[in-house]
C-alpha positions, 0 to 999 in steps of 0.5 A: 500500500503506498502511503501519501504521507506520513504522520510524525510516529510513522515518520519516526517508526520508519527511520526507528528514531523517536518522535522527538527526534523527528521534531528535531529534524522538522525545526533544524529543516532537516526533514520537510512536513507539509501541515494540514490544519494542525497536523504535521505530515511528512512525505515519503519522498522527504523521508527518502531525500533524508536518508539519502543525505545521511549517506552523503555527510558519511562519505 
């Protein structure tokens, strides 16, 4: 099932950190959300562009 997007516990399961950590990411702009009435929502694109970008720093 392909999913549209990403609650921030979903995001958080999905890179096995926590939700905490998630919102760390979210404030330094390190992981971009799309918000929807109050709701922070995280694409799985962005999830993707993250890892990708752990890999390039580990280089």
């Amino acid at each position: 099932m392909d999913v549209a997007l990403y609650t921030v516990d979903e995001a958080a399961a999905r890179l096995r950190v926590s939700r905490w950590m998630v919102y760390n990411l979210i404030r330094a702009n390190q992981l971009r959300t799309v918000k929807i009435g109050r709701r922070r929502l995280v694409p799985p694109a962005a999830l993707d562009e993250y890892v990708e970008q752990l890999g390039k720093e580990v280089v």
